[in-house]
C-alpha positions in Angstrom: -27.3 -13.1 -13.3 -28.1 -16.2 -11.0 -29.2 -14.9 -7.6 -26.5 -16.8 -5.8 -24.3 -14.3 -7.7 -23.7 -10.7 -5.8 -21.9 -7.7 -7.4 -19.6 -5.6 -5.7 -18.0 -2.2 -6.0 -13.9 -1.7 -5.4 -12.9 1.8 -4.6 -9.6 1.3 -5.0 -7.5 4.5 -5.1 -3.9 4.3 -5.5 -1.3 7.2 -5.3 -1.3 7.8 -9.3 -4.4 6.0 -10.5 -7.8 5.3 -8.9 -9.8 2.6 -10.4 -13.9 1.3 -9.7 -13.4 -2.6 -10.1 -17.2 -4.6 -10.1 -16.6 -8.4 -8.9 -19.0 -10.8 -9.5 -18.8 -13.7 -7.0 -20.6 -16.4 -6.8 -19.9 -20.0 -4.9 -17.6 -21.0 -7.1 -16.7 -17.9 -9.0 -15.2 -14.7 -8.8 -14.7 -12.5 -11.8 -13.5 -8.8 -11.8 -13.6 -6.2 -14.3 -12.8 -2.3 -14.6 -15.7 0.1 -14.6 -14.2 3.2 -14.2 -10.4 4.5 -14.0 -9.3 7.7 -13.3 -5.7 9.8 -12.9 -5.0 10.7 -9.2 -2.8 13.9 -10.0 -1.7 16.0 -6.9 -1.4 19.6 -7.1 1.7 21.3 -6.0 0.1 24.8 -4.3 2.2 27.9 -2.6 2.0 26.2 0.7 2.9 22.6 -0.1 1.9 19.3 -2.1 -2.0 18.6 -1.6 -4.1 15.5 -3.4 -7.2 16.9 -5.4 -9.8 15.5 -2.9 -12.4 16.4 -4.9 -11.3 15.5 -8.4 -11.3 11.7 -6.5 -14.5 11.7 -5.3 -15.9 12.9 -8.7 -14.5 10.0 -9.8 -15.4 7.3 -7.4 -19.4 8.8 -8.5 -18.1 8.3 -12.2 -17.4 5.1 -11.0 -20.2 3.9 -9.1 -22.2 5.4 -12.0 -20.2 3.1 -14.6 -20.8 -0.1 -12.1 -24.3 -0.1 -12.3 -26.6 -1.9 -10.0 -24.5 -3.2 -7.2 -25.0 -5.0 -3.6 -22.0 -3.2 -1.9 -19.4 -0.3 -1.6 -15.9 -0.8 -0.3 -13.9 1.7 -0.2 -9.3 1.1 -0.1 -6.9 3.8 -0.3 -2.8 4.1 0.3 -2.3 5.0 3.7 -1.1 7.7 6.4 -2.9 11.1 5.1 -6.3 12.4 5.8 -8.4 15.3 5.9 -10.3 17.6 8.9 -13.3 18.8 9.5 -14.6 21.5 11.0 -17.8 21.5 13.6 -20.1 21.4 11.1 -18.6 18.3 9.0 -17.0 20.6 6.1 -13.3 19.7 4.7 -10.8 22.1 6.2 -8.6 22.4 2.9 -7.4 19.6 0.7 -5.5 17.1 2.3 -1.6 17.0 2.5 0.2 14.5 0.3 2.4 12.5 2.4 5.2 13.5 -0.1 5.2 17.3 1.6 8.2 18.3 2.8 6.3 20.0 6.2 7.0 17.0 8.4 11.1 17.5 8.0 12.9 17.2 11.6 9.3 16.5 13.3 10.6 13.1 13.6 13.5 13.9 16.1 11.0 16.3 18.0 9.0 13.5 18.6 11.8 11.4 19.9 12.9 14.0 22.0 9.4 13.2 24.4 9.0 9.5 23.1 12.8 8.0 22.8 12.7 6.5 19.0 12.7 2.4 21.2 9.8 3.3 23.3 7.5 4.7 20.6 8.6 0.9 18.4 7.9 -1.0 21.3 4.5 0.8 21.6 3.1 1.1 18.3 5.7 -1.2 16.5 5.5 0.9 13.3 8.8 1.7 10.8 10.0 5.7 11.2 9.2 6.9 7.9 8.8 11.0 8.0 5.2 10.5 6.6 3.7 8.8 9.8 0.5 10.4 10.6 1.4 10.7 14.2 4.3 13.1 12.6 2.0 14.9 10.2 -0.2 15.5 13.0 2.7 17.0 15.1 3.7 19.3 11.9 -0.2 20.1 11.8 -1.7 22.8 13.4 -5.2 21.5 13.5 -7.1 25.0 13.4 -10.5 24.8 13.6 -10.0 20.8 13.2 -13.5 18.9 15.0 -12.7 15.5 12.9 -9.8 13.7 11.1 -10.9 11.5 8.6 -8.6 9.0 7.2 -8.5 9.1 3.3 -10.8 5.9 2.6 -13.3 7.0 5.6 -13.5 10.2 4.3 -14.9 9.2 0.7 -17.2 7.0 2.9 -18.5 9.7 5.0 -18.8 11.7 1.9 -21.0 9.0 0.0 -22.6 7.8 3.7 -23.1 10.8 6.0 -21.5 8.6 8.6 -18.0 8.7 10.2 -15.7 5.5 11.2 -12.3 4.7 11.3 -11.1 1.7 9.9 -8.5 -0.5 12.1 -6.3 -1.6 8.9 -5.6 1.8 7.9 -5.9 3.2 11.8 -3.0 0.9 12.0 -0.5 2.8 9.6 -0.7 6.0 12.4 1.5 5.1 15.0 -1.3 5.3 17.2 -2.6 1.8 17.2 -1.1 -0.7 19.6 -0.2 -4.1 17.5 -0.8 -6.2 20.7 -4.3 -4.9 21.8 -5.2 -3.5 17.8 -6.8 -0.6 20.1 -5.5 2.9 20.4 -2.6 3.8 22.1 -3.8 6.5 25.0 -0.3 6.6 26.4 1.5 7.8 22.9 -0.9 10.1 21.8 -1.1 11.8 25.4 3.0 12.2 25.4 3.0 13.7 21.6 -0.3 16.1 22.4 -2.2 14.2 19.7 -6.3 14.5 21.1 -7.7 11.0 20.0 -10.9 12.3 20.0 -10.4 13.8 16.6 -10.7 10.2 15.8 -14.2 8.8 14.8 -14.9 5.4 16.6 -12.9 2.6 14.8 -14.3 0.1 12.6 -13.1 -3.4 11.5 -13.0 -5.1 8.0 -16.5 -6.6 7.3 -18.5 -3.8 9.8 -21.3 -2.2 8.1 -20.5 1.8 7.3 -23.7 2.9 6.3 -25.8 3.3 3.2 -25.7 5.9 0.5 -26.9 9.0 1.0 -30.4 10.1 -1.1 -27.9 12.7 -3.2 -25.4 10.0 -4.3 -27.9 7.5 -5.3 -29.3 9.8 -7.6 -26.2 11.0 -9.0 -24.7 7.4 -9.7 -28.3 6.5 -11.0 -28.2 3.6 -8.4 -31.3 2.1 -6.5 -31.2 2.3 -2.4 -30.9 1.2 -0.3 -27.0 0.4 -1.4 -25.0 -0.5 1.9 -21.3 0.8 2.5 -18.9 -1.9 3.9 -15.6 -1.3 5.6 -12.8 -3.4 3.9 -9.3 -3.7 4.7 -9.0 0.3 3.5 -5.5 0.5 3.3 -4.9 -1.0 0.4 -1.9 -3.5 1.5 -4.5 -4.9 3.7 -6.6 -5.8 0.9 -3.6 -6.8 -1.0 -2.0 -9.2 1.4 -5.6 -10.7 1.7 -5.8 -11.2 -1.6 -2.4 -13.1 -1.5 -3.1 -16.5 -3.1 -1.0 -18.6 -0.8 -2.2 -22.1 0.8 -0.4 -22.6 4.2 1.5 -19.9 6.3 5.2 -20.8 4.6 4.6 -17.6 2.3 6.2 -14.2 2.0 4.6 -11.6 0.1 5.4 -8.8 -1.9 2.6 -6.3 -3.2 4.3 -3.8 -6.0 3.4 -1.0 -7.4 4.4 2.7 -6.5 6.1 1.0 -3.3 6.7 -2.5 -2.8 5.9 -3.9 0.8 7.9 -7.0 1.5 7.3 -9.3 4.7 5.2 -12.0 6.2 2.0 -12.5 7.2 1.8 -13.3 11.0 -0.4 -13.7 14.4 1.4 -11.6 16.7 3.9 -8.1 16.0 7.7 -8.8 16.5 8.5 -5.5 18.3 12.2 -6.3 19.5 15.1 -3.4 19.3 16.5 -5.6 16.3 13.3 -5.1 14.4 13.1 -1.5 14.8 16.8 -1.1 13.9 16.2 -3.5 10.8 13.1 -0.4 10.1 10.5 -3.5 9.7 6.3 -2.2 10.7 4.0 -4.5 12.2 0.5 -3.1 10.4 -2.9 -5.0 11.3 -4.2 -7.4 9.0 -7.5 -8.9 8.4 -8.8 -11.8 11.2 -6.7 -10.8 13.9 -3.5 -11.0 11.5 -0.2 -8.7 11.4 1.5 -7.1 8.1 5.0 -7.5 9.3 6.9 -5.8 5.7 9.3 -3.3 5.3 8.6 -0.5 2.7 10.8 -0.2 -0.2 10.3 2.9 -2.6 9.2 0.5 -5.6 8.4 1.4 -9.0 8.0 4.9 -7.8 11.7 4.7 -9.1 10.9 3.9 -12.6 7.3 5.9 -12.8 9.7 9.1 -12.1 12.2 8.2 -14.6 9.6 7.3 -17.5 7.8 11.4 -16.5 11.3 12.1 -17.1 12.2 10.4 -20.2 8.7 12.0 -21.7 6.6 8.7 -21.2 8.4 6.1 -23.7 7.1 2.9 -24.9 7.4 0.6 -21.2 7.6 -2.6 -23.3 10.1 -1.4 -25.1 12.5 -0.3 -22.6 12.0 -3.1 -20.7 12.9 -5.3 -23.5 16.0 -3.5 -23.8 16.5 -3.0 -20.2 16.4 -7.0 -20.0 20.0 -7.0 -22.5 21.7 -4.8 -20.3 24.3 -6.8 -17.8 22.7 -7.6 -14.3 23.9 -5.5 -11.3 26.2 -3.8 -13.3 25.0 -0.7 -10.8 22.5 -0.9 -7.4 21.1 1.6 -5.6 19.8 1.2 -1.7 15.9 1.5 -3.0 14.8 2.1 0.4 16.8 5.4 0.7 14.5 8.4 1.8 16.9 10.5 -0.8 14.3 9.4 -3.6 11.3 10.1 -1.5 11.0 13.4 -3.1 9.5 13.9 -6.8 11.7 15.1 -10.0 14.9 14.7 -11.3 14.9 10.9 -10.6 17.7 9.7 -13.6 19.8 12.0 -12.4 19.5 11.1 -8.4 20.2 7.5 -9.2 23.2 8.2 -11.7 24.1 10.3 -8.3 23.8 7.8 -6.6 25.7 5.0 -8.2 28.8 7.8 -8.6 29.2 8.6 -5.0 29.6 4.7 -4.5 32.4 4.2 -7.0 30.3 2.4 -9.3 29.7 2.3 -13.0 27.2 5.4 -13.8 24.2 4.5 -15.8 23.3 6.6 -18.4 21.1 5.3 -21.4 17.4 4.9 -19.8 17.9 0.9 -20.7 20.7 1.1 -18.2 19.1 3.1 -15.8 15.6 1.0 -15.6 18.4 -2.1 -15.4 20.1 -0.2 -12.5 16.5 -0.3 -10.9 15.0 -3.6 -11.0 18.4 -5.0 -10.1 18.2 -2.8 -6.7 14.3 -3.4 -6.4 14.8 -7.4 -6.5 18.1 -7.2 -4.1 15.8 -5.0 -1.4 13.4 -7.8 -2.0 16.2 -10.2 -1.4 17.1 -8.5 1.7 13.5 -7.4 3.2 12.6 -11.7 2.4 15.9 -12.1 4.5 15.6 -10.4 7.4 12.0 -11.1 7.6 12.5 -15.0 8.2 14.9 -13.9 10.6 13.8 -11.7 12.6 10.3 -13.0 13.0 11.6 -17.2 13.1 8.8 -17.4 10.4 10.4 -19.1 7.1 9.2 -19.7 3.7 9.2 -21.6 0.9 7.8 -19.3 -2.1 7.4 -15.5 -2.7 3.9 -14.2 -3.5 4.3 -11.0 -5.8 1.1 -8.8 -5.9 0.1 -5.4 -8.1 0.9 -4.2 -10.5 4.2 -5.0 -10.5 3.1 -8.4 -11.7 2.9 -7.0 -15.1 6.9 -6.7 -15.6 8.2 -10.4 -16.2 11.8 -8.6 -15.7 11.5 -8.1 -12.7 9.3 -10.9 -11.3 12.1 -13.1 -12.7 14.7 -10.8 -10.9 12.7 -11.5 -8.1 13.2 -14.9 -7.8 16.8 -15.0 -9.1 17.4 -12.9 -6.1 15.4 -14.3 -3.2 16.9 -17.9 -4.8 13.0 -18.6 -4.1 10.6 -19.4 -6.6 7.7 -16.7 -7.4 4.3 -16.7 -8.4 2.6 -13.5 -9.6 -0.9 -12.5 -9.1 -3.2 -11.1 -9.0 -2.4 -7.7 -10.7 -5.6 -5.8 -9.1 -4.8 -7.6 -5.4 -6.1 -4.5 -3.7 -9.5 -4.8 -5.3 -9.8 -8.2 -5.1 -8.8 -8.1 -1.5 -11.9 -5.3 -1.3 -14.0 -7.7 -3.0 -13.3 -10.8 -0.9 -14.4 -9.1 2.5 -17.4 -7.9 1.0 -18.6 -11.3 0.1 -18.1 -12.4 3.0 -20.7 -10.3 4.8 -23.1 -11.9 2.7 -22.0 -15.3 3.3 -20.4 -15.7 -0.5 -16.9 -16.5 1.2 -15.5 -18.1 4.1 -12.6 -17.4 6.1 -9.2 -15.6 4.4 -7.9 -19.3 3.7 -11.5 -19.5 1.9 -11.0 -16.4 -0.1 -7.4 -17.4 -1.0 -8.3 -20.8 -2.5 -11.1 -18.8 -3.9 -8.7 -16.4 -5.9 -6.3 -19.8 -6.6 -9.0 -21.6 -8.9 -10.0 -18.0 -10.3 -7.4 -15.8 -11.4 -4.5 -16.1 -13.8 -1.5 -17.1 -12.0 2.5 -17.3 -13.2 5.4 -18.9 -11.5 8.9 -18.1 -11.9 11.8 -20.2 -10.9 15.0 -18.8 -9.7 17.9 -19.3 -12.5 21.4 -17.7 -12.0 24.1 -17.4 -9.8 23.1 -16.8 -6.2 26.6 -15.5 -5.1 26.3 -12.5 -7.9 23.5 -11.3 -5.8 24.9 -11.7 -2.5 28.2 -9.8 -4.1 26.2 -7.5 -5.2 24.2 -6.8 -1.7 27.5 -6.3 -0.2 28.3 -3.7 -2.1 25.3 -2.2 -1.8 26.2 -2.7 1.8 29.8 -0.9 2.0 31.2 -4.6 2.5 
């Protein structure tokens, strides 16, 4: 390998899969490939849903072991849930999957002290029940010294040191968008101690080396430095966003999809918050402004359901069945929930007086129409309510891997679309580690970077346009 050529390591754990990516970039080059991938299964246990912590980091070690030689760790994970320590440093129980039904009603508790505007105008994140600033109100914190943020806690688990990174920090509700510092005011009114908080960290800051132990249970040579990325994993992605100029929206798919713009400053106006829009921190001083939409969560559920069928296959026929025949609001909390997902859809579309789907062709149909029309909308309102349009739609993820629905995409949003990179996340990871050793410039660098690089495909919009407007007004009770 030349030596202007640097290896390294993604951690990239999503909520069903993890995955240890190695990119190679040079100059001129960037080339990623899979070293290790692993199921990320959580446990249902008598006192709620918890992720197997441990069954993780046995796999990020698998995975650093399968990378080989490398000249950095970053570490990206979804967002929201993390884990305690005690005095001594030692995990207080696994953590709570975000999916736990423990933080029902904490919400209106919380609004009770901090009226729903204020805490918008403050932190200027979307009410979703899963917030950590509600988890933590649900929590009791016995015996708690230390919360560690899901990504920060494999790192202090491979580094011995602790750090919280701003990106993820971000998805609390305990970050201020304006001053990306935390919000002493909030925390105080909800009883939250930020000292449970290790100090932040931002994207590119050096989190320490690997310990003695895990060097010589990956087989690695030390010293083998740590960076902080962009560790919630939409960061990464939207950096990882191959756009050229700031007319973009994005859209990074997968379990959820996350719809919106990127920006320089939060939009935190009533209309916003009423229109449930977040304003997350990005890399270089930017803002995530998306909405979450429950994404192919929706299918994954169905296809458990259906016993795991052929995907090809059902897409193919899920591709002759008669567009928005039948939609479904897909960012409706009712199919937050795991199990039973055919039948909460078929629901779904019979309490609004329209044709039930029944065949799993016509239920997959039934979802990637309402996936592309809350992609339509989220696109929509985000142009609006920010004054920020676009010309193209960037889709990201894995999601990039069903043609239906990147199609659907564009038919909807009457925008064209171009798809890639599937492992955005990684690549996002990647990028910011490069850049600490001088590989890559700027995030315009990185993006024109990933442009030359990776595999790209653009989709026209084809179609009637009013079908899906009809269609959205339905949807909408009009």
């Amino acid at each position: 390998m030349s030596a202007s050529v640097k290896s390294y390591a993604a951690v990239d754990l999503g909520a069903s899969s993890g995955r240890v990516m190695v990119g190679r970039v040079g100059p001129d080059s960037l080339e990623l490939t899979e070293a290790h991938r692993f199921v990320n299964r959580p446990v249902r246990v008598p006192e709620g849903l918890r992720w197997d912590i441990l069954s993780l980091y046995g796999g990020v070690l698998d995975g650093l072991r399968a990378a080989g030689q490398v000249d950095s760790v970053g570490i990206d994970s979804w967002a929201v849930d993390y884990g305690l320590l005690d005095a001594g440093g030692a995990l207080l129980g696994n953590p709570v999957h975000y999916r736990d039904s423990r933080t029902e009603g904490v919400a209106q508790k919380v609004w009770a002290t901090v009226p729903a505007p204020e805490l918008y105008a403050a932190t200027g994140l979307q009410y979703a029940p899963f917030n950590t600033l509600y988890q933590l109100v649900a929590d009791r914190l016995v015996g708690a010294r230390r919360l560690l943020l899901i990504p920060d806690l494999l790192t202090y688990w491979l580094t011995g040191e602790q750090g919280t990174e701003l990106t993820n920090a971000s998805t609390t509700q305990l970050i201020d968008p304006r001053t990306r510092a935390w919000s002493y005011d909030i925390a105080e009114r909800v009883g939250i101690d930020l000292e449970l908080f290790a100090p932040l960290r931002r994207p590119g800051d050096p989190a320490g080396l690997l310990r003695p132990g895990v060097l010589e249970e990956t087989g690695l040579r030390g010293p083998v430095p740590v960076t902080a990325v962009g560790s919630h994993d939409t960061a990464s992605a939207v950096a990882a966003v191959p756009a050229s100029g700031e007319r973009f929206a994005y859209i990074c798919t997968g379990t959820w999809s996350l719809a919106g713009l990127e920006l320089d400053a939060p939009v935190l106006t009533e209309e916003s918050r009423a229109a449930n829009f977040t304003n997350e921190l990005g890399l270089d001083g930017t803002v995530r402004y998306l909405r979450n939409i429950m994404g192919l969560w929706l299918l994954q559920e169905c296809v458990r359901a259906w016993g795991d069928p052929d995907l090809g296959e059902l897409l193919l026929e899920a591709a002759k069945v008669p567009a928005l025949r039948s939609v479904v609001d897909a960012g409706d909390a009712v199919f937050l929930a795991p199990g039973r997902m055919p039948e909460r859809i078929a629901e779904a579309c019979r309490t609004s007086g329209q044709p039930v789907p029944v065949s799993p062709a016509e239920i997959t149909r039934c979802i990637l129409d309402s996936l592309a029309l809350a992609h339509r909308k989220a696109v929509d309102d985000a142009q609006r309510l920010a004054g920020h349009p676009v010309d193209v739609v960037h889709v990201v993820g894995g999601g990039t891997r069903n043609a239906l629905l990147c199609q659907l995409t564009a038919d909807a949003c009457g925008l064209p679309v171009v798809a890639g990179p599937t492992e955005a996340a990684a690549l996002g990871n990647v990028l910011v580690q490069a850049r600490t050793h001088g590989l890559v410039g700027d995030l315009a660098g990185g993006r024109e970077l990933l442009n030359r690089t990776q595999p790209l495909t653009r989709y026209e919009p084809r179609g009637d346009a009013a079908r899906w407007r009809e269609a959205q007004a339905r949807l909408a009770g009009d």
